[in-house]
Jmol script that loads the backbone (N, CA, C; Angstrom):
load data "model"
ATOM      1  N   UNK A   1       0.842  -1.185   0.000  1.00  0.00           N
ATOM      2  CA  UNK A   1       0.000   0.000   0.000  1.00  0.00           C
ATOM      3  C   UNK A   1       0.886   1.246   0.000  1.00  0.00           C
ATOM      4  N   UNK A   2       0.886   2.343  -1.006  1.00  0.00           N
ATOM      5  CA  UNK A   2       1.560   3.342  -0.558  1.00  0.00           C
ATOM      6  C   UNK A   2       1.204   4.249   0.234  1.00  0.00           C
ATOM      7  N   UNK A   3       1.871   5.217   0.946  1.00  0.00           N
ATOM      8  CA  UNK A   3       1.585   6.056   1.524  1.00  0.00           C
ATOM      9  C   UNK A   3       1.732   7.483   1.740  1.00  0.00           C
ATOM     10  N   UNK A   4       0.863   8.531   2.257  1.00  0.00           N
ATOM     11  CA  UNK A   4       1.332   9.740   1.840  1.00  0.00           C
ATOM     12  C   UNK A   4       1.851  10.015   3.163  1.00  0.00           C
ATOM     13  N   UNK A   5       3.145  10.797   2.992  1.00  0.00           N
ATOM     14  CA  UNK A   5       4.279  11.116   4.023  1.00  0.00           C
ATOM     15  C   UNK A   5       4.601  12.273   3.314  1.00  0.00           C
ATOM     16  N   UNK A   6       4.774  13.169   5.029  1.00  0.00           N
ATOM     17  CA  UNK A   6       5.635  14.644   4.475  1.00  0.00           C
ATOM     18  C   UNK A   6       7.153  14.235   4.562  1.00  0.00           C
ATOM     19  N   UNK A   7       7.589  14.816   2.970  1.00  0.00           N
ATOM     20  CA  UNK A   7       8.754  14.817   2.509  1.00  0.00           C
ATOM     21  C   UNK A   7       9.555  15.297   4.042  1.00  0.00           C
ATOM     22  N   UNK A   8      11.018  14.900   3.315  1.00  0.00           N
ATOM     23  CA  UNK A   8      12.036  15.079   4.676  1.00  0.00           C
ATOM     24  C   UNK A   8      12.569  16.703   3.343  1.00  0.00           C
ATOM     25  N   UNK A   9      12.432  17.549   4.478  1.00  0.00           N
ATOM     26  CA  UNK A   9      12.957  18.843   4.206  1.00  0.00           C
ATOM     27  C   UNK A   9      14.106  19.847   4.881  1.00  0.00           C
ATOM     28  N   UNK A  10      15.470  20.241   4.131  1.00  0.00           N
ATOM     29  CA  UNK A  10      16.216  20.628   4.370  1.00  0.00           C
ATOM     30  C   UNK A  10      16.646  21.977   3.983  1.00  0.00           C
ATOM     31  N   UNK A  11      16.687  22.869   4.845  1.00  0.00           N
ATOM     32  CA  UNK A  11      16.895  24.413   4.174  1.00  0.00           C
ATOM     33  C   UNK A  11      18.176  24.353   3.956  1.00  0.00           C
ATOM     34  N   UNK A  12      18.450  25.018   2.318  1.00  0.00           N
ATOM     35  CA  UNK A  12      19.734  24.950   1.307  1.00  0.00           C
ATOM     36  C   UNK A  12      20.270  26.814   1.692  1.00  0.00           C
ATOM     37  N   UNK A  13      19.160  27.424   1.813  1.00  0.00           N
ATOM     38  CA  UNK A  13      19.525  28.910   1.394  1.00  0.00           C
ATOM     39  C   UNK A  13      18.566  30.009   2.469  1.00  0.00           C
ATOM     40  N   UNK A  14      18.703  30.179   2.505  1.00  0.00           N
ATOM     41  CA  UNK A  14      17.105  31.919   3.027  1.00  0.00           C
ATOM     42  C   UNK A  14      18.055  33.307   2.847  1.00  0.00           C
ATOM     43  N   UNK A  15      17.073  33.630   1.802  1.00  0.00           N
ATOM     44  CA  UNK A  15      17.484  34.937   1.629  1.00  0.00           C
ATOM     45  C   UNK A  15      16.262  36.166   1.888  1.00  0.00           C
ATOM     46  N   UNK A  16      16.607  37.188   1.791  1.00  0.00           N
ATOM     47  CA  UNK A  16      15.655  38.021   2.218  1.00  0.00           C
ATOM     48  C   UNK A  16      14.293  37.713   1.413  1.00  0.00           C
ATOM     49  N   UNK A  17      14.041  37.559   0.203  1.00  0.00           N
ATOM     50  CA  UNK A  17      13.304  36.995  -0.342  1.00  0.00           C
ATOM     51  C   UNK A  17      12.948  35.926  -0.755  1.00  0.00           C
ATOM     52  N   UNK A  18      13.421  35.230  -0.976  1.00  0.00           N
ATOM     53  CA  UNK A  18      13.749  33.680  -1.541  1.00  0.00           C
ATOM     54  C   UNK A  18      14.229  33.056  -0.499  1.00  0.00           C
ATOM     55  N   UNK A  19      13.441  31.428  -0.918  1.00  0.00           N
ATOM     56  CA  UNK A  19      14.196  30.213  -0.186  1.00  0.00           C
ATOM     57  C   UNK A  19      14.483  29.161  -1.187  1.00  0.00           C
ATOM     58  N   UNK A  20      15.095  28.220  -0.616  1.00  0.00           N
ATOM     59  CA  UNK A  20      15.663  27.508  -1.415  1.00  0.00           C
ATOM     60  C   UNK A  20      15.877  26.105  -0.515  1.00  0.00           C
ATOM     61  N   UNK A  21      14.998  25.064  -0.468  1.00  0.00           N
ATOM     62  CA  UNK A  21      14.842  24.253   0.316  1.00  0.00           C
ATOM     63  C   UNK A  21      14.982  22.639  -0.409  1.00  0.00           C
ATOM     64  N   UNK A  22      15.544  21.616   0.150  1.00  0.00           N
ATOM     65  CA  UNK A  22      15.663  20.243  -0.444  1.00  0.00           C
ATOM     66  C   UNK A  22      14.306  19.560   0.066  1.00  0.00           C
ATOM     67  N   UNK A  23      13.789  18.776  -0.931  1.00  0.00           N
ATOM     68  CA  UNK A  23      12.996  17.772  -0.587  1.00  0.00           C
ATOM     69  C   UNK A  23      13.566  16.338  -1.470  1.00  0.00           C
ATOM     70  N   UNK A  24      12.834  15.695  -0.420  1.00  0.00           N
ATOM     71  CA  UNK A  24      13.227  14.118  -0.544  1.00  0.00           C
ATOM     72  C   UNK A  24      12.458  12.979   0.009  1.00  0.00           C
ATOM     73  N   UNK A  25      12.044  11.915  -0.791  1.00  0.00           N
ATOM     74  CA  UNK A  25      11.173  10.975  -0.149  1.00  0.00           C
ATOM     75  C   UNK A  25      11.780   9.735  -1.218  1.00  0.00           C
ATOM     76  N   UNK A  26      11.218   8.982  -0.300  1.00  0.00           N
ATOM     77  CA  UNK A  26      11.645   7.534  -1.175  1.00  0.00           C
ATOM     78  C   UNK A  26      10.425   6.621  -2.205  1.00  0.00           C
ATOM     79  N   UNK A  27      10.852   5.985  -2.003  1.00  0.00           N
ATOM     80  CA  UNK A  27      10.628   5.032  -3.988  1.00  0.00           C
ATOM     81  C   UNK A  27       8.881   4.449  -3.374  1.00  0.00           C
ATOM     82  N   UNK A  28       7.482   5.197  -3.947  1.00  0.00           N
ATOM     83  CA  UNK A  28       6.796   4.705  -3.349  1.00  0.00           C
ATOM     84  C   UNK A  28       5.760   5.825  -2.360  1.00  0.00           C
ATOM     85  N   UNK A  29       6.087   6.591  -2.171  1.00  0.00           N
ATOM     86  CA  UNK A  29       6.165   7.692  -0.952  1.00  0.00           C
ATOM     87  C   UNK A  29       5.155   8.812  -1.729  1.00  0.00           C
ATOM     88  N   UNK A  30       3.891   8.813  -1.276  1.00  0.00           N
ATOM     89  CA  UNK A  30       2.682  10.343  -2.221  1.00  0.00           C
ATOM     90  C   UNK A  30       3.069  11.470  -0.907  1.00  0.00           C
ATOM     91  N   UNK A  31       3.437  12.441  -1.345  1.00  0.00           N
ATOM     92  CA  UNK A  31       3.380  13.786  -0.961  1.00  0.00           C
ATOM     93  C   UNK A  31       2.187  13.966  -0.568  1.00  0.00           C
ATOM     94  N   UNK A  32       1.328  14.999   0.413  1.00  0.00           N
ATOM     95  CA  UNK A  32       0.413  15.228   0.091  1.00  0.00           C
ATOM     96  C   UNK A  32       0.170  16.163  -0.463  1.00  0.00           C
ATOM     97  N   UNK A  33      -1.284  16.326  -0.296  1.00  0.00           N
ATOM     98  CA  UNK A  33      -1.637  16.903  -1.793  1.00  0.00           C
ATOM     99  C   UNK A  33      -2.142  18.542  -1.470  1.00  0.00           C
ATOM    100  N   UNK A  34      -1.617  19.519  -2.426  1.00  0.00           N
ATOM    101  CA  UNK A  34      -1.681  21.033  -1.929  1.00  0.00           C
ATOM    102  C   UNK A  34      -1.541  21.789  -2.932  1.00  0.00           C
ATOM    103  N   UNK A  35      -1.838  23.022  -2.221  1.00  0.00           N
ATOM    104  CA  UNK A  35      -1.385  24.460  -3.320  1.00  0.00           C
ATOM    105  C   UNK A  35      -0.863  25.626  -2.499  1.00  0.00           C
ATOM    106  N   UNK A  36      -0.653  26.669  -3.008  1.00  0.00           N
ATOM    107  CA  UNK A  36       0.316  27.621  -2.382  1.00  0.00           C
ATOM    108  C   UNK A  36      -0.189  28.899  -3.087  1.00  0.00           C
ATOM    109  N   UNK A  37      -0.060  29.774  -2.288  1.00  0.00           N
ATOM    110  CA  UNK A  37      -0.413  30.935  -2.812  1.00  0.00           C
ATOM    111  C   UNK A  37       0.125  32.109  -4.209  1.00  0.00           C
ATOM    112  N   UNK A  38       1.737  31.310  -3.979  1.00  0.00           N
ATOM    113  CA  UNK A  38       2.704  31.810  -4.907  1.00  0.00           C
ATOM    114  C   UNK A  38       3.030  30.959  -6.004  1.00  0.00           C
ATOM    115  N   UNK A  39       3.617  31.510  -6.991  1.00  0.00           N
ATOM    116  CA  UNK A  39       4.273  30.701  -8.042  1.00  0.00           C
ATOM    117  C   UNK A  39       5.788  29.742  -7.457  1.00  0.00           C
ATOM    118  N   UNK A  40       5.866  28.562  -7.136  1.00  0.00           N
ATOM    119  CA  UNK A  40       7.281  28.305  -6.987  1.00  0.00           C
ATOM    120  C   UNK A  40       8.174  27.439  -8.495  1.00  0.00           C
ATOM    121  N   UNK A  41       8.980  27.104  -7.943  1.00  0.00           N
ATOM    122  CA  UNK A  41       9.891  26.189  -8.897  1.00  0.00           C
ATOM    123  C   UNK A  41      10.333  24.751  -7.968  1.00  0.00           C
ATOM    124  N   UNK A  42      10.283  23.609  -8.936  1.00  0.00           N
ATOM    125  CA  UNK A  42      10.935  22.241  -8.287  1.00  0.00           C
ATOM    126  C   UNK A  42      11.908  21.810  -8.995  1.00  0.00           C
ATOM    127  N   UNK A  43      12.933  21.923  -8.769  1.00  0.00           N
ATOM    128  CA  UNK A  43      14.077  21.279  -9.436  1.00  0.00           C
ATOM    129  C   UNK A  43      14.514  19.465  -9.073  1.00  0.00           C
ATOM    130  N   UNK A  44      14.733  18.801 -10.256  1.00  0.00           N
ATOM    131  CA  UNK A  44      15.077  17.828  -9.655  1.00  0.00           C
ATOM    132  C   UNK A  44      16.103  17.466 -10.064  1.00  0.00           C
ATOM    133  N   UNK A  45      17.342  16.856  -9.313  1.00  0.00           N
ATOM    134  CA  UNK A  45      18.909  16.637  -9.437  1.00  0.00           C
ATOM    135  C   UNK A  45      18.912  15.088  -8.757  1.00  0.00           C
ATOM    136  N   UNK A  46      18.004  14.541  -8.355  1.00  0.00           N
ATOM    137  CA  UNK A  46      18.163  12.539  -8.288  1.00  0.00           C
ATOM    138  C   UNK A  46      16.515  12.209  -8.387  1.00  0.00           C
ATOM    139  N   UNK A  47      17.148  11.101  -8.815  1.00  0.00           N
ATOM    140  CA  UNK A  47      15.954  10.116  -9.160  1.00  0.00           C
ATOM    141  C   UNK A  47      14.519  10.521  -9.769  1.00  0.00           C
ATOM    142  N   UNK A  48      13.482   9.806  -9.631  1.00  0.00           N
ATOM    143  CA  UNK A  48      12.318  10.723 -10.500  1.00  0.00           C
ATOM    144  C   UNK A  48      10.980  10.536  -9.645  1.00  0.00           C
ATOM    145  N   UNK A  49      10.556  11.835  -9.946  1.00  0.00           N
ATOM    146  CA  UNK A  49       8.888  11.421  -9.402  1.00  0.00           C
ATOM    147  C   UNK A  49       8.153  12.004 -10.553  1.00  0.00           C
ATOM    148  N   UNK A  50       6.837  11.621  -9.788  1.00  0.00           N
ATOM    149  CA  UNK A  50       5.602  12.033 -10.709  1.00  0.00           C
ATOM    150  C   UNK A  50       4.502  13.206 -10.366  1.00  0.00           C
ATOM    151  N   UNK A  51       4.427  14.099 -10.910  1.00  0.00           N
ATOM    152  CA  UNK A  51       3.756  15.028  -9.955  1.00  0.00           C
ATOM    153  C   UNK A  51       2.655  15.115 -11.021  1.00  0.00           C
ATOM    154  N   UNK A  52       1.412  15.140  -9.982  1.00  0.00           N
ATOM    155  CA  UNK A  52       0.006  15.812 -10.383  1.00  0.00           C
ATOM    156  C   UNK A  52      -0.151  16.684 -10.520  1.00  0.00           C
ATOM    157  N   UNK A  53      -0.611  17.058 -11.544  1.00  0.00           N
ATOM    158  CA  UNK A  53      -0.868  18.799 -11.099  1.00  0.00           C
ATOM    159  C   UNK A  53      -1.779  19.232 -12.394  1.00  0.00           C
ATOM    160  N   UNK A  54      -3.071  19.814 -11.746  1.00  0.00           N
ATOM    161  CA  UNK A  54      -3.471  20.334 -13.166  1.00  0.00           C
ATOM    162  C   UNK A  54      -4.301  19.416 -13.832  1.00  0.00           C
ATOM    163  N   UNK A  55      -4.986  18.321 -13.660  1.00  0.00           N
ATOM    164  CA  UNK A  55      -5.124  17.045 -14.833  1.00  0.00           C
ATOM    165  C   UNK A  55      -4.068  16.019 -15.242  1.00  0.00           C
ATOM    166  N   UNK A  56      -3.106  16.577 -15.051  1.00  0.00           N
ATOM    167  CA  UNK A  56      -2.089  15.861 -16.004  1.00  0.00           C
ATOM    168  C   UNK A  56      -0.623  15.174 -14.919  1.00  0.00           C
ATOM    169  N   UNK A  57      -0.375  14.028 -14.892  1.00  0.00           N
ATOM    170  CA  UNK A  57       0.493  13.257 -14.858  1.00  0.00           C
ATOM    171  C   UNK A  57       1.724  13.636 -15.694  1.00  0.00           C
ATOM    172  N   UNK A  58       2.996  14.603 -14.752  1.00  0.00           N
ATOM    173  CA  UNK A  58       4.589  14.415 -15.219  1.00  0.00           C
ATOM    174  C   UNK A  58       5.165  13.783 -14.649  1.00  0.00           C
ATOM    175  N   UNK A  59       6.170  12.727 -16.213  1.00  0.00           N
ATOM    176  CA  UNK A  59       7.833  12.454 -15.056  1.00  0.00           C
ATOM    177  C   UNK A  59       8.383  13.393 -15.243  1.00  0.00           C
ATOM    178  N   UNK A  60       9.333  13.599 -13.928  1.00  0.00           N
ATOM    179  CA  UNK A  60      10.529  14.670 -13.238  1.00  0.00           C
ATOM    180  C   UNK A  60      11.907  14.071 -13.630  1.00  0.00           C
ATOM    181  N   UNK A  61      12.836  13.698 -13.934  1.00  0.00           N
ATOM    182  CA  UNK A  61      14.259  13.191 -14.062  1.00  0.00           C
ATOM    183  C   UNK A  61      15.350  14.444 -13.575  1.00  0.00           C
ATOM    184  N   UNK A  62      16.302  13.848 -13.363  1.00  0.00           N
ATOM    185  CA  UNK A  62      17.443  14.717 -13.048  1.00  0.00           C
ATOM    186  C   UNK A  62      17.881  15.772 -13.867  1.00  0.00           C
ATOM    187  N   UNK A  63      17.814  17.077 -13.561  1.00  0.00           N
ATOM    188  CA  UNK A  63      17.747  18.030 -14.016  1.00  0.00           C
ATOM    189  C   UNK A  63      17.236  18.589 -15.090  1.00  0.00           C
ATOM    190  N   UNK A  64      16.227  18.056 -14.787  1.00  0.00           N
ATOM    191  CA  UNK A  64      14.462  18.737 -15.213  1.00  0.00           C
ATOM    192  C   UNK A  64      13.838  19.249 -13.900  1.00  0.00           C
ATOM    193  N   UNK A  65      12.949  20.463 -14.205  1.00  0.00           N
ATOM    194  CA  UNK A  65      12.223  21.458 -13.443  1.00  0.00           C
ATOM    195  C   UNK A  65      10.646  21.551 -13.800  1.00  0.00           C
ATOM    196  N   UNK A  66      10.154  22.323 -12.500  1.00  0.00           N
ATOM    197  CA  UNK A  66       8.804  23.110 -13.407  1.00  0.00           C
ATOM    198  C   UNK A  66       8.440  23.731 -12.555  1.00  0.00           C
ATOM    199  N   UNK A  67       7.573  24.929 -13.308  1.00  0.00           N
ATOM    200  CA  UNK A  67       6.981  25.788 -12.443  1.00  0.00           C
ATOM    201  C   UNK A  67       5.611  25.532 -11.742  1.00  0.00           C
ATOM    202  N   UNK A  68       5.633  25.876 -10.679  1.00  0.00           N
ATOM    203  CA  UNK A  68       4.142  25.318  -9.528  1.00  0.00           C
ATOM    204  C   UNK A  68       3.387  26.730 -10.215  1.00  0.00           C
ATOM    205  N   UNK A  69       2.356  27.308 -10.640  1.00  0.00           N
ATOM    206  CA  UNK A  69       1.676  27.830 -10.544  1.00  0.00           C
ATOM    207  C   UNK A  69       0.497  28.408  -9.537  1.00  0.00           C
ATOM    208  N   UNK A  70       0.675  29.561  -9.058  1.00  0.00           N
ATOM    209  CA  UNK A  70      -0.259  29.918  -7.674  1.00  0.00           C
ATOM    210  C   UNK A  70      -1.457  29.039  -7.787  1.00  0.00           C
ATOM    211  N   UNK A  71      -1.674  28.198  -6.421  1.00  0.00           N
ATOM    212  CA  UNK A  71      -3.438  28.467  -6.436  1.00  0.00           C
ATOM    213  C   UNK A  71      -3.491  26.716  -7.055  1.00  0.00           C
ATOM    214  N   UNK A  72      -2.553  25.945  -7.544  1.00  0.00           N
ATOM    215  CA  UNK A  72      -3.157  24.575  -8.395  1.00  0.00           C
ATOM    216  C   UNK A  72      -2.313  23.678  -7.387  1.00  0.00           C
ATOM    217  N   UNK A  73      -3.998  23.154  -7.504  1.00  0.00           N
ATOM    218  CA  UNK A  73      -3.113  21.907  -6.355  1.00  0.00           C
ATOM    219  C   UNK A  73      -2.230  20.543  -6.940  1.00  0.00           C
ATOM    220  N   UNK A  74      -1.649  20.299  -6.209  1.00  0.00           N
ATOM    221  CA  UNK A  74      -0.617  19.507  -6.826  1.00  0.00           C
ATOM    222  C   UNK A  74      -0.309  18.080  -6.226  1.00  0.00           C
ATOM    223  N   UNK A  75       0.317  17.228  -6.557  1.00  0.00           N
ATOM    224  CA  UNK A  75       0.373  15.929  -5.553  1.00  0.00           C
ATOM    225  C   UNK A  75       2.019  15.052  -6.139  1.00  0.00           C
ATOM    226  N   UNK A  76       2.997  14.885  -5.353  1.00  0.00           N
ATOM    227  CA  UNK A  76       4.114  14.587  -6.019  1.00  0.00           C
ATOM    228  C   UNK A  76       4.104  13.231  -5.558  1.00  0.00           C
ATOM    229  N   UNK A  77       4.747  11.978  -6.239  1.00  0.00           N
ATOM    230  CA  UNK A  77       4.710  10.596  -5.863  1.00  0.00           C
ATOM    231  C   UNK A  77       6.220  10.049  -6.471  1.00  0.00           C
ATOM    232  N   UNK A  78       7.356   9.663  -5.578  1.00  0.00           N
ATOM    233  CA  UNK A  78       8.130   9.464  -5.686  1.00  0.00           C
ATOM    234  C   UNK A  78       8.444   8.352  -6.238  1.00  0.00           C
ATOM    235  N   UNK A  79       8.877   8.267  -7.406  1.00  0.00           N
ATOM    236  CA  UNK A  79       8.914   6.714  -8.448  1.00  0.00           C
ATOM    237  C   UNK A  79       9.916   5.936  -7.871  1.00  0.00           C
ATOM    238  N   UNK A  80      11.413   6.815  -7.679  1.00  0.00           N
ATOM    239  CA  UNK A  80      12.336   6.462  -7.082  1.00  0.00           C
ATOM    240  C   UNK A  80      12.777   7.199  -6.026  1.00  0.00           C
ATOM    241  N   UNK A  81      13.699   6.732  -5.286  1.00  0.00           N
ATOM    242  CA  UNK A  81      14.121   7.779  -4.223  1.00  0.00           C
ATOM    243  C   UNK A  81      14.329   8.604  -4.533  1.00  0.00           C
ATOM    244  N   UNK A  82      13.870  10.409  -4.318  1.00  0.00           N
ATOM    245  CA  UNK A  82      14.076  11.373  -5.576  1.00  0.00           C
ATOM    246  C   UNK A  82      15.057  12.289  -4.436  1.00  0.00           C
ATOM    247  N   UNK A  83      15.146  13.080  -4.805  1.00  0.00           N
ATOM    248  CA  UNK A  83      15.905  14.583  -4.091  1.00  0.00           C
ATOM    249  C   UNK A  83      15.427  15.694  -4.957  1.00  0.00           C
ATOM    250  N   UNK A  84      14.884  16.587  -4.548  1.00  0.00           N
ATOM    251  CA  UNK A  84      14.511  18.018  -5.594  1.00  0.00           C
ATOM    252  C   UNK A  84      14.874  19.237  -4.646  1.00  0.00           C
ATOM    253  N   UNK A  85      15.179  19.997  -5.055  1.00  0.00           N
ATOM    254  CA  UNK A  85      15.352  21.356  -4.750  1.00  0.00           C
ATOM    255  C   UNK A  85      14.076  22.238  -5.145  1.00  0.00           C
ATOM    256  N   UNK A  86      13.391  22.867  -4.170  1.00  0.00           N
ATOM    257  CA  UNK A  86      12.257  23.649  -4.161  1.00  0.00           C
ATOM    258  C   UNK A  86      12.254  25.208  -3.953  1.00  0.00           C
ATOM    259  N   UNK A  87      12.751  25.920  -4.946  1.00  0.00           N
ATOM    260  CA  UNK A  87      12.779  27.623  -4.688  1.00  0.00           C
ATOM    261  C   UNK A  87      11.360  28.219  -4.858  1.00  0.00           C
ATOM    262  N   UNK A  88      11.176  28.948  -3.585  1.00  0.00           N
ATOM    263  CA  UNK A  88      10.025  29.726  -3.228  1.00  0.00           C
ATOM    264  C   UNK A  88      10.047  30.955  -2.723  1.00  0.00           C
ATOM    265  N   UNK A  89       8.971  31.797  -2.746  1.00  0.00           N
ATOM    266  CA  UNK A  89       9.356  33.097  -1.824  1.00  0.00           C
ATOM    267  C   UNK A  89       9.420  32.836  -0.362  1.00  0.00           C
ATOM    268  N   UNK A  90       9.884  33.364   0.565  1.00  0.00           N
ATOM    269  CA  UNK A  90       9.953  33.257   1.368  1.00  0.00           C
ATOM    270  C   UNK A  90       8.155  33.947   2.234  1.00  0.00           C
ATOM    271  N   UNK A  91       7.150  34.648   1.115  1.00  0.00           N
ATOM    272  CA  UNK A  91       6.123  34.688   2.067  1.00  0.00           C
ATOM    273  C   UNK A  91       5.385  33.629   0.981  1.00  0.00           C
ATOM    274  N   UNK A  92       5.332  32.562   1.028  1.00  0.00           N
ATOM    275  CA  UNK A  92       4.757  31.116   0.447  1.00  0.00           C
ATOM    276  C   UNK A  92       3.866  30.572   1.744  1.00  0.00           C
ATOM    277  N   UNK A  93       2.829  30.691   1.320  1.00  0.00           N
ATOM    278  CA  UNK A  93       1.698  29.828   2.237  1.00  0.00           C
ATOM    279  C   UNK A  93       1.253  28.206   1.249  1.00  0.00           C
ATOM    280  N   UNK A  94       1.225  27.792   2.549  1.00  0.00           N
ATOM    281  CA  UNK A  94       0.499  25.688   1.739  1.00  0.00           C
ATOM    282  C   UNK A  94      -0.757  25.500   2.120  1.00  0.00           C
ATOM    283  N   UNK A  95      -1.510  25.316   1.560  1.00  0.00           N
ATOM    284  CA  UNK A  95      -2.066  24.504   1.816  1.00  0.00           C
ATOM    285  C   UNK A  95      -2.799  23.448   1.359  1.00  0.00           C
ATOM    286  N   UNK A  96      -2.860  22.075   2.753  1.00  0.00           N
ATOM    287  CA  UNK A  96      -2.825  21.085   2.191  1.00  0.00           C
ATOM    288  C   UNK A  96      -4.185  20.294   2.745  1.00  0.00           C
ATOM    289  N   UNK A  97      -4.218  19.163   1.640  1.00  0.00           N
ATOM    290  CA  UNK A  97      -5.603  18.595   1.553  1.00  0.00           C
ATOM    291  C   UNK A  97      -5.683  16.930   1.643  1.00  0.00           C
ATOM    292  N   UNK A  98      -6.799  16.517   2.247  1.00  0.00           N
ATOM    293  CA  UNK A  98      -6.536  15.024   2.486  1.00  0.00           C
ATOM    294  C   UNK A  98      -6.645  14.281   1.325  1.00  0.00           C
TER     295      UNK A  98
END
end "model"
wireframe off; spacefill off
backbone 0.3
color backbone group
């Protein structure tokens, strides 16, 4: 059965405006599922997931990105053990849904 678990999260950066934070979950592992008030970016530099978002089903691979769009909820599911880098503003609100 998989399960949804909050990613393990590591702050990379904080700047006066911007953050710049690691996420990571393993092979198997649904994010839950949310939106945010701001536009962010997900970078990914290991392994791959699959993110919902929108209707539509993407794979992520190593160094491939995309932009989160304010306001759309989203749901990421880790194919493999992934690692992504997540730049956001630093006034970024979540919220999340069962």
């Amino acid at each position: 059965m998989e399960k949804t678990v909050i990613p393990t999260v590591t702050e990379l950066a904080i700047g006066t405006k911007y953050a710049a934070k690691q996420m990571a979950a393993k092979a198997g592992e649904w994010m839950p599922s949310h939106h945010a008030n701001l536009e962010s970016v997900l970078f990914i530099f290991e392994g791959k997931c699959l993110m919902k978002m929108d209707g539509e089903e993407i794979i992520l691979k190593p160094g491939q990105a995309i932009v989160i769009p304010p306001m759309v909820k989203h749901q990421i599911k880790a194919v493999t053990d992934y690692k992504g880098i997540h730049f956001m503003s630093k006034d970024i609100k979540f919220e999340f849904f069962k």
